[in-house]
N, C-alpha and C positions, 0 to 999 in steps of 0.2 A: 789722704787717700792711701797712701803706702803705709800709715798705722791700718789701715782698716782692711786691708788685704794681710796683711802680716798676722791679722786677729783672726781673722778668714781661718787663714793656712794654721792655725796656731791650731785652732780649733778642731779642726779636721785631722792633723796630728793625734790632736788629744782624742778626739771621739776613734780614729783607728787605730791607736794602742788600746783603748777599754774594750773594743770589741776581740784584739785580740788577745787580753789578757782574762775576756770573758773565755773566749774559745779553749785559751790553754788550762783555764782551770775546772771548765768543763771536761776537758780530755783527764786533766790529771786525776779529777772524780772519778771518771770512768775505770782510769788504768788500776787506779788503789782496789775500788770493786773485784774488777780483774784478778788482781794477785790475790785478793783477799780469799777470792774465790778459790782460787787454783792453790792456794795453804789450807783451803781447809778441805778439798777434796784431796790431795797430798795426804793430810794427816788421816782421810778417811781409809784410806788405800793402805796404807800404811799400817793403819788397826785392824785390818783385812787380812793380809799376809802375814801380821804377828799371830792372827788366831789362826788362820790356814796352816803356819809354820806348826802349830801348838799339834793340831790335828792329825798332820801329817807325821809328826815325830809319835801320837797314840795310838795310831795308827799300825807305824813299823814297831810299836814295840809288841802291841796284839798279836801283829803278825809273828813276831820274835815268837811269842808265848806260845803261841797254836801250833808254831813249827816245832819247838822243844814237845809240847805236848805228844804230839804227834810221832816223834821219835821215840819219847818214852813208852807210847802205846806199840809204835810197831815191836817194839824190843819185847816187850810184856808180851805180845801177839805170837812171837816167833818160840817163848820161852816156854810159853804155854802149848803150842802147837806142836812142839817137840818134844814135850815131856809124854 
């Protein structure tokens, strides 16, 4: 009788560890997903703001150029206007 409760109990052990080693490795699927997720929108982001940087830097140098430009012509403008 006490073997057959001990096999009971043994059993029941063993059947609520595989449920929760099914649980934990469901979650750990889930988590992996998760980050797997979150590195590769990371590296999306990431390639976002290296070509945003790019842009920005073509940007101010345009702007650099238009403003020289611009200086050259007022100078030409004044040279002109006063000759």
């Amino acid at each position: 009788m006490i073997i057959l409760q001990t096999k009971m109990m043994l059993e029941k052990v063993k059947q609520t560890q595989e449920t929760t080693n099914a649980d934990l490795a469901s979650e750990l699927k889930q988590v992996t997903a998760a980050r797997t997720e979150a590195e590769r929108r990371r590296k999306q982001v990431e390639a976002q703001l290296q070509e945003t940087s790019i842009k920005l830097a073509e940007v101010e140098k345009s702007r650099g150029d238009v403003g020289e430009k611009v200086s050259r012509l007022q100078v030409e403008f004044s040279l002109a206007f006063c000759q």
